[in-house]
C-alpha beads as a LAMMPS data file, in Angstrom:
LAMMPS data file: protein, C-alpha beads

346 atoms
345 bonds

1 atom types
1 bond types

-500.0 500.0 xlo xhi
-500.0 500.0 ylo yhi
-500.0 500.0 zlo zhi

Masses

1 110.0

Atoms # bond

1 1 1 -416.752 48.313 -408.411
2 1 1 -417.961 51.937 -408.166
3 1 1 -419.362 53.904 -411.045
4 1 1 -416.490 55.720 -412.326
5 1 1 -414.390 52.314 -412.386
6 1 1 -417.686 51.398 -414.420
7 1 1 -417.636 54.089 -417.084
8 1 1 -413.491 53.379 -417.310
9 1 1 -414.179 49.747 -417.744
10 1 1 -417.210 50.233 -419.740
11 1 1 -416.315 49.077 -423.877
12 1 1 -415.792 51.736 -426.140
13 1 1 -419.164 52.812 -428.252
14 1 1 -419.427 51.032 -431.396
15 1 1 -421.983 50.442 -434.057
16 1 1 -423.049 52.684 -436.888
17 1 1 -424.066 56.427 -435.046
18 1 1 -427.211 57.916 -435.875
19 1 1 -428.107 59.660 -438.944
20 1 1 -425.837 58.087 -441.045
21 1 1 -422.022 58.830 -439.731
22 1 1 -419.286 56.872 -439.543
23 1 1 -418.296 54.903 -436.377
24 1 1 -417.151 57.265 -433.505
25 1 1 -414.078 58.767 -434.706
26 1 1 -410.650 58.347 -432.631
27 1 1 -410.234 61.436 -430.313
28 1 1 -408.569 64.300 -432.911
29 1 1 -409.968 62.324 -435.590
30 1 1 -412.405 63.437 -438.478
31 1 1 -416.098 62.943 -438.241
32 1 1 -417.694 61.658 -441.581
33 1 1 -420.366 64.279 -441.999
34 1 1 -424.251 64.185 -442.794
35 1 1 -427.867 65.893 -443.295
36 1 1 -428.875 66.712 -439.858
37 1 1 -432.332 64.974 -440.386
38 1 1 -431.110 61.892 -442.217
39 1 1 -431.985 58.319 -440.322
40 1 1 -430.268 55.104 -440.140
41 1 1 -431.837 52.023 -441.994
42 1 1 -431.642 50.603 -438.214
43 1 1 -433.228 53.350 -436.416
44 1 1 -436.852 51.589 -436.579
45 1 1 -435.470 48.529 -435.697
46 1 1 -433.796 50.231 -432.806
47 1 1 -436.682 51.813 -431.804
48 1 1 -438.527 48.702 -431.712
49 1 1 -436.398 46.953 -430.016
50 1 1 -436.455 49.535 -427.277
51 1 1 -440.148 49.643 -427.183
52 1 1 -440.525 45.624 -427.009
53 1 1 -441.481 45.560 -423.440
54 1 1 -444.320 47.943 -423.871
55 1 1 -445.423 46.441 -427.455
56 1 1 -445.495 43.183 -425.274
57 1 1 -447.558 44.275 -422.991
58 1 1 -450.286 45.851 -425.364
59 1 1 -450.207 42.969 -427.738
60 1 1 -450.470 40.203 -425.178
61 1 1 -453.287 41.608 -423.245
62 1 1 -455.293 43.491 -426.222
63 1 1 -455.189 39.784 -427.786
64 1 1 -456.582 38.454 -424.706
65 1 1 -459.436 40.626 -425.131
66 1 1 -460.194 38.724 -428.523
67 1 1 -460.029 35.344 -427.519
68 1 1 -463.834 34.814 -429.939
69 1 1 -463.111 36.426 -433.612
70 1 1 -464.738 39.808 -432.124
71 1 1 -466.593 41.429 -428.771
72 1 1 -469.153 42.992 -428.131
73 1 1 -468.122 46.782 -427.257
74 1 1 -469.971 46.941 -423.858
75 1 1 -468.998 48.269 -420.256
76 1 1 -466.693 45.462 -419.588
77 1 1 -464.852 45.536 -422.672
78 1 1 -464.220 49.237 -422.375
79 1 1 -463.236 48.748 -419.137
80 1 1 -460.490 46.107 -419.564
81 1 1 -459.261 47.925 -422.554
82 1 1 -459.012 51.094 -419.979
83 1 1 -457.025 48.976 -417.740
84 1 1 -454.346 47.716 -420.086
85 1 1 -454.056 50.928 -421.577
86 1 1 -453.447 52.858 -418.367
87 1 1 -450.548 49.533 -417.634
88 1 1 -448.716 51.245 -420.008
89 1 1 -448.757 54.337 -418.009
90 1 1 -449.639 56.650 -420.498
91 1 1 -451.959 58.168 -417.616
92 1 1 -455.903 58.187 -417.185
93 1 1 -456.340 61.015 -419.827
94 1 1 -454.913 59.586 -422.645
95 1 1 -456.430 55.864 -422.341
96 1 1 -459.786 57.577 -421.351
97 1 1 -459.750 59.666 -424.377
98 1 1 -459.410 56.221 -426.627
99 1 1 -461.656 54.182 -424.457
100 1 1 -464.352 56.809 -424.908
101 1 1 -463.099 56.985 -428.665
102 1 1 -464.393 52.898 -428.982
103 1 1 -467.097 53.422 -426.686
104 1 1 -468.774 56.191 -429.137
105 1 1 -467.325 54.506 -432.048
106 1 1 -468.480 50.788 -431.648
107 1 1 -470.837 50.601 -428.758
108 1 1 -473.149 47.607 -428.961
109 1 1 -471.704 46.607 -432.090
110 1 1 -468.847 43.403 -432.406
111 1 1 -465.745 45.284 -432.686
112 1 1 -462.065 43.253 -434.382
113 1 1 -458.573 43.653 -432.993
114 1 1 -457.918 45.365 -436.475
115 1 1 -461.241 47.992 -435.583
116 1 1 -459.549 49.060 -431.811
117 1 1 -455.972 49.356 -433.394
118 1 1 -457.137 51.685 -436.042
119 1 1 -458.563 53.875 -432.822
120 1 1 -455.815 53.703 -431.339
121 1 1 -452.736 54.104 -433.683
122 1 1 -455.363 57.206 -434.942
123 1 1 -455.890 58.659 -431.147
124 1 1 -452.277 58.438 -430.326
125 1 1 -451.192 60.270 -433.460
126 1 1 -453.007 63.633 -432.448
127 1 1 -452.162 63.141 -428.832
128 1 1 -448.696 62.168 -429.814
129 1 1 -448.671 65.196 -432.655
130 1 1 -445.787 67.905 -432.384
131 1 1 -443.267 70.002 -434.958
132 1 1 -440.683 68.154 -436.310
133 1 1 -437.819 70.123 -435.512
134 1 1 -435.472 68.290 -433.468
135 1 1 -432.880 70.956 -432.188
136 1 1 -432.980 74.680 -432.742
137 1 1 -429.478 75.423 -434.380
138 1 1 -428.200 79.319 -433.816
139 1 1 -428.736 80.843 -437.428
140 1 1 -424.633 81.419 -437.202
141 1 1 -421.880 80.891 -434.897
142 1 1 -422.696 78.177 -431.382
143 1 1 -425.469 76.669 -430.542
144 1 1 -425.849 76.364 -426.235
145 1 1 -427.730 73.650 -425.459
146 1 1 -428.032 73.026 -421.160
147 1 1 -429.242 69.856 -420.122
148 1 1 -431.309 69.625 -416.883
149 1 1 -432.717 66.638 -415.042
150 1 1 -432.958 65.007 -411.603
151 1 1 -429.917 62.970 -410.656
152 1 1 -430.475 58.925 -411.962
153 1 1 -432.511 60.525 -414.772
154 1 1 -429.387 59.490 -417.609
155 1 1 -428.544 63.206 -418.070
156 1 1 -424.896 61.958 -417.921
157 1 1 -425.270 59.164 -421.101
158 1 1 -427.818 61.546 -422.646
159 1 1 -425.767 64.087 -422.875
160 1 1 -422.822 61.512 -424.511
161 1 1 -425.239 60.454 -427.056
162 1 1 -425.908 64.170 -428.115
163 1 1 -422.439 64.800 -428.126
164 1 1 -422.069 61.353 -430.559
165 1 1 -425.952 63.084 -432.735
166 1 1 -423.763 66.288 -433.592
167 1 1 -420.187 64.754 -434.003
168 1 1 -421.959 62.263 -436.223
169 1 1 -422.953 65.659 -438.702
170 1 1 -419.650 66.633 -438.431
171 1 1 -419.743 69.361 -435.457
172 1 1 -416.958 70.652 -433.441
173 1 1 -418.646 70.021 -429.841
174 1 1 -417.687 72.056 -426.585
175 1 1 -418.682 69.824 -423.207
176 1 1 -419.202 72.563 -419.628
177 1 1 -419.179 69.663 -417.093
178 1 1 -421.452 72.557 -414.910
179 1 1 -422.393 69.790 -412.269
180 1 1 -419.990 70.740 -410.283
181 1 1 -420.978 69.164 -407.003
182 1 1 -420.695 65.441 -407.968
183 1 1 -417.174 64.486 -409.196
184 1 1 -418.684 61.485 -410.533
185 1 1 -420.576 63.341 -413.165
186 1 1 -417.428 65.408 -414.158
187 1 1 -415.548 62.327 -414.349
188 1 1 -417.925 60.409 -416.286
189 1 1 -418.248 63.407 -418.437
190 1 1 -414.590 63.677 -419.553
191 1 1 -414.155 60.138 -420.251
192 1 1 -417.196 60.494 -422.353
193 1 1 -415.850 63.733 -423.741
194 1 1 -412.182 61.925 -424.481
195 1 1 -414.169 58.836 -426.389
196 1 1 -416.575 60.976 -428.431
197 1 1 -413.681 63.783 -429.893
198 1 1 -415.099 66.852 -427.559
199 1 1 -413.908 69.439 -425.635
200 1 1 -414.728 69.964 -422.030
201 1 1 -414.705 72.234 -419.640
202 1 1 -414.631 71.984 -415.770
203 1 1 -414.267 73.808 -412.538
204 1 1 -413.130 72.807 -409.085
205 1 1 -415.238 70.418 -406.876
206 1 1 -417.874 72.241 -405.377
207 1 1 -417.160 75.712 -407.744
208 1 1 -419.448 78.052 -409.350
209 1 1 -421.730 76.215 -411.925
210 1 1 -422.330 79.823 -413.865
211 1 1 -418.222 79.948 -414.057
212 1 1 -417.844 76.497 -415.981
213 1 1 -420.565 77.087 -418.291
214 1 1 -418.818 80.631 -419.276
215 1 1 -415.938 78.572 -419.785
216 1 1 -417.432 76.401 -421.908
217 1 1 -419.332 78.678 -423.866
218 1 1 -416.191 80.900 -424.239
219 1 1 -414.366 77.963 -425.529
220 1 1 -416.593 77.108 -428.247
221 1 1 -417.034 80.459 -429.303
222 1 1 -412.980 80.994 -429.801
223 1 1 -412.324 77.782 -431.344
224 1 1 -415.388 77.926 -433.712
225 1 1 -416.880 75.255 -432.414
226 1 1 -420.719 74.564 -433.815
227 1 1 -422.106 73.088 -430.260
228 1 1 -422.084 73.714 -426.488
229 1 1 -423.298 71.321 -424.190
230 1 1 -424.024 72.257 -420.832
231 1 1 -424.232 70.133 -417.932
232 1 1 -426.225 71.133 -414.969
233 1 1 -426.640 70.081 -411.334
234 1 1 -429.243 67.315 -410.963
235 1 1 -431.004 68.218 -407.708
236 1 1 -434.667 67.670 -407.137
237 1 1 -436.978 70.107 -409.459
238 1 1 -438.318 71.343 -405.670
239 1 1 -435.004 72.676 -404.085
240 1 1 -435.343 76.223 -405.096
241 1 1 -431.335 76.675 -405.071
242 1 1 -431.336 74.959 -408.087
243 1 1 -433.497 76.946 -409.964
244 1 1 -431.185 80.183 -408.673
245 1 1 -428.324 78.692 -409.857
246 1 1 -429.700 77.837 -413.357
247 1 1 -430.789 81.394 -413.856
248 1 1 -427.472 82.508 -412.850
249 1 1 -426.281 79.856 -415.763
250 1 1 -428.724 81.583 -418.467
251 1 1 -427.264 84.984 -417.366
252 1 1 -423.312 84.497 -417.753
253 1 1 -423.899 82.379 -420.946
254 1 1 -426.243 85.320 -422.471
255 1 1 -423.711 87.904 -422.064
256 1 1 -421.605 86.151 -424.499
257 1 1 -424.522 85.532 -426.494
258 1 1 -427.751 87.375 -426.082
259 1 1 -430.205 84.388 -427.901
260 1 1 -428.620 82.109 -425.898
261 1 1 -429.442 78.805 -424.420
262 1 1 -431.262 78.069 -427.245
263 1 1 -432.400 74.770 -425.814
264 1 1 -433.009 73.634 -422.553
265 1 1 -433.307 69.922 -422.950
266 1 1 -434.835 67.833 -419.608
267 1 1 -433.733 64.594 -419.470
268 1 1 -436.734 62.649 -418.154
269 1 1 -436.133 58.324 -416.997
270 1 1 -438.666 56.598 -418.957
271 1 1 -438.966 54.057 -416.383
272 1 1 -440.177 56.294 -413.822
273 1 1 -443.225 56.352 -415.444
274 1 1 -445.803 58.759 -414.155
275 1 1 -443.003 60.152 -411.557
276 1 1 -441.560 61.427 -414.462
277 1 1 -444.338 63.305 -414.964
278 1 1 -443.860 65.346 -411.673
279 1 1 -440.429 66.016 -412.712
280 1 1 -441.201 67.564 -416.133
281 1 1 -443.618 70.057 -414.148
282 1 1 -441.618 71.003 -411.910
283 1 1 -438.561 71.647 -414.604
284 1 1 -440.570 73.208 -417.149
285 1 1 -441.555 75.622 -415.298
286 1 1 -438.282 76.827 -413.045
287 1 1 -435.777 75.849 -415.906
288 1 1 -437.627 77.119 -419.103
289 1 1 -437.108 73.654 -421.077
290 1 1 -437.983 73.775 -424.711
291 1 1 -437.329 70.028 -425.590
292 1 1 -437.100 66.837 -423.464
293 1 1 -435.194 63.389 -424.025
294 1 1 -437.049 60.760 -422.733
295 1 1 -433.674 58.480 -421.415
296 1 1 -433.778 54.424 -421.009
297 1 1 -436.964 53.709 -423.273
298 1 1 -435.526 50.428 -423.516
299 1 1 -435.608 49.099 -419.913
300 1 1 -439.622 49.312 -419.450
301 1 1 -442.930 48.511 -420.433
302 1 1 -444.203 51.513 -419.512
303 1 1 -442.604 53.254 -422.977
304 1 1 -446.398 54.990 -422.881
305 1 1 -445.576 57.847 -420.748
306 1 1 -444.237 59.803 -423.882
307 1 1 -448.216 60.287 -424.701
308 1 1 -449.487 61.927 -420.960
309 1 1 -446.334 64.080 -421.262
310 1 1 -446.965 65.173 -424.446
311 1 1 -450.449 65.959 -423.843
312 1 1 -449.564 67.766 -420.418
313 1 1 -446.853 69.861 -421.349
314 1 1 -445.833 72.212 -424.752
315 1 1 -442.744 70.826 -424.336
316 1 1 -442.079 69.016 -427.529
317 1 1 -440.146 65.335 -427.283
318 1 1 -437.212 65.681 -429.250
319 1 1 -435.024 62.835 -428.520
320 1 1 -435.516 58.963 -427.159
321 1 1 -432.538 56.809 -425.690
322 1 1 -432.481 53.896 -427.170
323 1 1 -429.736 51.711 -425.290
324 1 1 -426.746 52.067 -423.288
325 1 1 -424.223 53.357 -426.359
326 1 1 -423.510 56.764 -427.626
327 1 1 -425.168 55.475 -430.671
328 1 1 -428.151 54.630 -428.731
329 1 1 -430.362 57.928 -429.365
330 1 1 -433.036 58.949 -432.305
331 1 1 -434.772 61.624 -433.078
332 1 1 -438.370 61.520 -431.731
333 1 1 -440.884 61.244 -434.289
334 1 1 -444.716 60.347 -433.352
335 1 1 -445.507 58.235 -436.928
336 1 1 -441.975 55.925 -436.411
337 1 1 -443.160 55.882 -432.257
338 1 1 -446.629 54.573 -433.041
339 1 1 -445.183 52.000 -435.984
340 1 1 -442.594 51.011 -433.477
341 1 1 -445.202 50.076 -430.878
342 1 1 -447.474 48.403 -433.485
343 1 1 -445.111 46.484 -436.075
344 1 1 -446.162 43.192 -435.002
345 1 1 -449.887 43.441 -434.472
346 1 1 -451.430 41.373 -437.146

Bonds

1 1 1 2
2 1 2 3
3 1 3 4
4 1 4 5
5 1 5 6
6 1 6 7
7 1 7 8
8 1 8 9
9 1 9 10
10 1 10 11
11 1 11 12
12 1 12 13
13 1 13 14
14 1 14 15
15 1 15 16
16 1 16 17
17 1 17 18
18 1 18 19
19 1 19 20
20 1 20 21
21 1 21 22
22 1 22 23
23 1 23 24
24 1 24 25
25 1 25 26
26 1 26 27
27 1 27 28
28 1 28 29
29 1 29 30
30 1 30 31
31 1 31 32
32 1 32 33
33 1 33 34
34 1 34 35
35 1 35 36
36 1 36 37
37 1 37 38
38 1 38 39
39 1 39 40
40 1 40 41
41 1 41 42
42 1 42 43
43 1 43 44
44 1 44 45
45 1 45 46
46 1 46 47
47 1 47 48
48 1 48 49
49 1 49 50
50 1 50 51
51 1 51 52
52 1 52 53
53 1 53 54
54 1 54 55
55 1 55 56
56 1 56 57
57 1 57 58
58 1 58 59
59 1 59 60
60 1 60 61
61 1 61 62
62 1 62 63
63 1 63 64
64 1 64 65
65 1 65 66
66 1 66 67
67 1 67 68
68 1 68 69
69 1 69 70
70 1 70 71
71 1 71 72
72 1 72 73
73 1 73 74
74 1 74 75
75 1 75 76
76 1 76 77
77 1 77 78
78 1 78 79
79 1 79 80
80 1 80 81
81 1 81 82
82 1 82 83
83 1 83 84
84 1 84 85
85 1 85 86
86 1 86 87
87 1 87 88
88 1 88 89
89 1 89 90
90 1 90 91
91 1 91 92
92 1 92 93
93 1 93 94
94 1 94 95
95 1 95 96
96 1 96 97
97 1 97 98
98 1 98 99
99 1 99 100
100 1 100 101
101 1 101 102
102 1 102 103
103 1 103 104
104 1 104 105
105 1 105 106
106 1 106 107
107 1 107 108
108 1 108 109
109 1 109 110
110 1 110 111
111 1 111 112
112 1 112 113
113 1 113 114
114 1 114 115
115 1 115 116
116 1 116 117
117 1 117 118
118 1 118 119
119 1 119 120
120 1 120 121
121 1 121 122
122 1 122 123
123 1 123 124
124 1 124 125
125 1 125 126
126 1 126 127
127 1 127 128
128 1 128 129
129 1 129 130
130 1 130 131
131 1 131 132
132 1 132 133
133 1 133 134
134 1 134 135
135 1 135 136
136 1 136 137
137 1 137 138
138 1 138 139
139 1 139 140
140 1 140 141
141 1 141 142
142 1 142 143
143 1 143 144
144 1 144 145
145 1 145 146
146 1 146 147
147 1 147 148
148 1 148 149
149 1 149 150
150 1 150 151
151 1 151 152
152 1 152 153
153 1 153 154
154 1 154 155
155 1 155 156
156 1 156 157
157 1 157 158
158 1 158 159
159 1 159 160
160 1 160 161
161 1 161 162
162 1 162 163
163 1 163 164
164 1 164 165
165 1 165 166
166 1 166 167
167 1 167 168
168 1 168 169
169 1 169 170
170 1 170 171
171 1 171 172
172 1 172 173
173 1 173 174
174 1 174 175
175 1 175 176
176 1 176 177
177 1 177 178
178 1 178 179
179 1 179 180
180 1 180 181
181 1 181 182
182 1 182 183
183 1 183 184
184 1 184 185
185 1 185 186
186 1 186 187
187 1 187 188
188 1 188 189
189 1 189 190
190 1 190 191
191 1 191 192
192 1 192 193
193 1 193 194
194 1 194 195
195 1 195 196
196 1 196 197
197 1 197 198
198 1 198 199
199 1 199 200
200 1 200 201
201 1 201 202
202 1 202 203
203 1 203 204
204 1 204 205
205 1 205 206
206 1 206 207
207 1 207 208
208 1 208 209
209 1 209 210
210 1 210 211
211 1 211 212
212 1 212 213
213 1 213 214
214 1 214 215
215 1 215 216
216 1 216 217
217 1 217 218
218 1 218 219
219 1 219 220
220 1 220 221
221 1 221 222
222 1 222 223
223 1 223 224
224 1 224 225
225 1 225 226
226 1 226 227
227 1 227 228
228 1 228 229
229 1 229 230
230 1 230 231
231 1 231 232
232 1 232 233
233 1 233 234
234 1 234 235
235 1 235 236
236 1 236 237
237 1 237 238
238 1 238 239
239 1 239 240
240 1 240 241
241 1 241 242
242 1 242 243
243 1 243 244
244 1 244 245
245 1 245 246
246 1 246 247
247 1 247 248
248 1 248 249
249 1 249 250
250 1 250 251
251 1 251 252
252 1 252 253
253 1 253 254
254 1 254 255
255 1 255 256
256 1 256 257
257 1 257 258
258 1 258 259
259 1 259 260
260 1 260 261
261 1 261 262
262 1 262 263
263 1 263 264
264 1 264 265
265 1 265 266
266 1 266 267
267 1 267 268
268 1 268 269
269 1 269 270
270 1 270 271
271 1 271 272
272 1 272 273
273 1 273 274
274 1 274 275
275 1 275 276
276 1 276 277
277 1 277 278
278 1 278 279
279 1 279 280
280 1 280 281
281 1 281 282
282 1 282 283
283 1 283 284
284 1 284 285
285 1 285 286
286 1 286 287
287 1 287 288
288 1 288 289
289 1 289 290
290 1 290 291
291 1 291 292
292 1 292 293
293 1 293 294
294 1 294 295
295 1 295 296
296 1 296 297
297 1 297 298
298 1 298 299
299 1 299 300
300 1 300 301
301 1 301 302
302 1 302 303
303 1 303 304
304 1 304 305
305 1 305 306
306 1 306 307
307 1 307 308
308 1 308 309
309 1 309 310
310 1 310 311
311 1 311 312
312 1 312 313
313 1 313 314
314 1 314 315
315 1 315 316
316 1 316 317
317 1 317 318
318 1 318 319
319 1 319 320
320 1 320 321
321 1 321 322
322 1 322 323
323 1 323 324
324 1 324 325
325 1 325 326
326 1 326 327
327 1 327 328
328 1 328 329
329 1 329 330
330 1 330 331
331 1 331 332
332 1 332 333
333 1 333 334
334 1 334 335
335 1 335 336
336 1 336 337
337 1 337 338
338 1 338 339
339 1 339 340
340 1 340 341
341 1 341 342
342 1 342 343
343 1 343 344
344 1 344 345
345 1 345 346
């Protein structure tokens, strides 16, 4: 069975959609509106759920390091707490920055589990700390939002699950299916577009990515529509006829208006781990992102790499994918990350 057969096969979303809407409305239906920064009551459960593999990881082996009541914070015990940090790839920096943290803190002294997780949960809030806007709304009329990211990255479901965030509040949405040179994409895009109660736009196989996100953009403007979602092509960050064709993209859509894209959101694979680190260089510089959406937090233990990429880049994290749903996406917020991770540490 080939991917497209997939997504036509796949069940329709279901469940309760972020921030508080009603169940994905029936295409031409009405979407029950709500407060654009309202959560669900199962968002934290969600989120923990997605980060079990990594809150696995850190609790099994941190515990292991306390198999006496306490330790005695020497060279070794920094060292193996260095070592199952970095496991959770959130990179050399980061766990040397809380390693040295203990080291200063507690050297020589019999540290407690309860003594290292304060560190921690403390370290990874400043490393982890960013403005809480999640999406920067035009003041009046659309909003263009493109969406870049390497091909595999889950720039296809990501940009569903946006399309479900907004429809959730009540938005008109406007889909430019810009990837023009994988049908797949386009075709997993309109079924995704036909489910969710969107508008899309396309070109021909193989046309001019700048044409279908005019289209798009046109579209939403005439019919009112609050959103525009952009779809690019999801070559490597390195093949510099990419990066052509995306400024080609920000030119056409800011003739029809000048502020526009006022996002550029990278779609990075959480389970690339530090890979995904190469990617978010090389596309934050050649596609001027503002925002990223870490995709498939919930197939990896490595849900750390959200802290070496927000100490890297200024490139805030403003959503997480939480599943394989529409529903499956929350806003990105450090203090429900870090509680997440931590819930069941005793």
């Amino acid at each position: 069975m080939g991917l497209f057969d997939f997504f036509k096969k796949a069940p329709e979303p279901a469940g309760v959609p972020p921030f508080g809407g009603s169940s994905i409305p029936p295409k031409g239906g009405t979407p029950t509106s709500s407060k654009a920064e309202e959560q669900p009551a199962g968002l934290f459960a969600g989120l923990k759920r997605a980060l079990k593999k990594t809150a696995d990881l850190l609790n099994t082996d941190v515990r292991d390091l306390f198999k006496k009541e306490g330790r005695l914070v020497d060279e070794q015990f920094l060292t193996e707490l260095f070592a199952i940090l970095v496991k959770t790839d959130m990179g050399v920096g980061p766990a040397s920055r809380i390693r040295d943290k203990i080291g200063s803190d507690y050297r020589a002294r019999v540290v407690h589990m309860p003594d290292v997780l304060a560190v921690v949960k403390a370290e990874l809030r400043e490393l982890l700390a960013q403005p809480e806007r999640p999406v920067n709304l035009a003041a009046s009329g659309t909003t263009v939002i493109l969406v870049v990211g390497v091909n595999g990255s889950g720039k296809t479901t990501s940009i569903a699950k946006l399309t479900q965030h907004f429809r959730s509040q009540g938005k008109r949405v406007v889909l430019g299916a810009a990837d023009t040179f994988r049908a797949a994409a386009v075709d997993q895009l309109t079924i995704w577009a036909d489910r969710l109660g969107a508008e899309i736009e396309k070109g021909p196989p193989g046309g001019d990515p700048a044409s279908v996100a005019h289209k798009a953009v046109a579209r939403a403007v005439e019919t009112g529509a609050e959103i525009c979602i952009v779809d690019t092509a999801g070559r490597l960050q390195t093949q510099t006829n990419l990066m052509q064709q995306l400024e080609k993209i920000y030119r056409v859509i800011a003739k029809q208006i000048p502020e526009a894209p006022h996002e550029v959101l990278l779609v990075l694979d959480a389970t690339a781990g530090q890979n995904a680190l190469s990617q978010a260089k090389g596309f934050s510089e050649a596609a001027k992102c503002t925002g990223i959406i870490l995709a498939k937090l919930d197939g990896t233990a490595k849900g750390g790499v959200v802290i070496p990429i927000r100490e890297q880049f200024a490139i805030p994290v403003k959503f997480v994918g939480l599943g394989e749903k529409a529903t499956d996406i929350a806003v990105f917020r450090a203090d429900e990350f870090i509680d997440a991770l931590f819930a069941d540490w005793k």
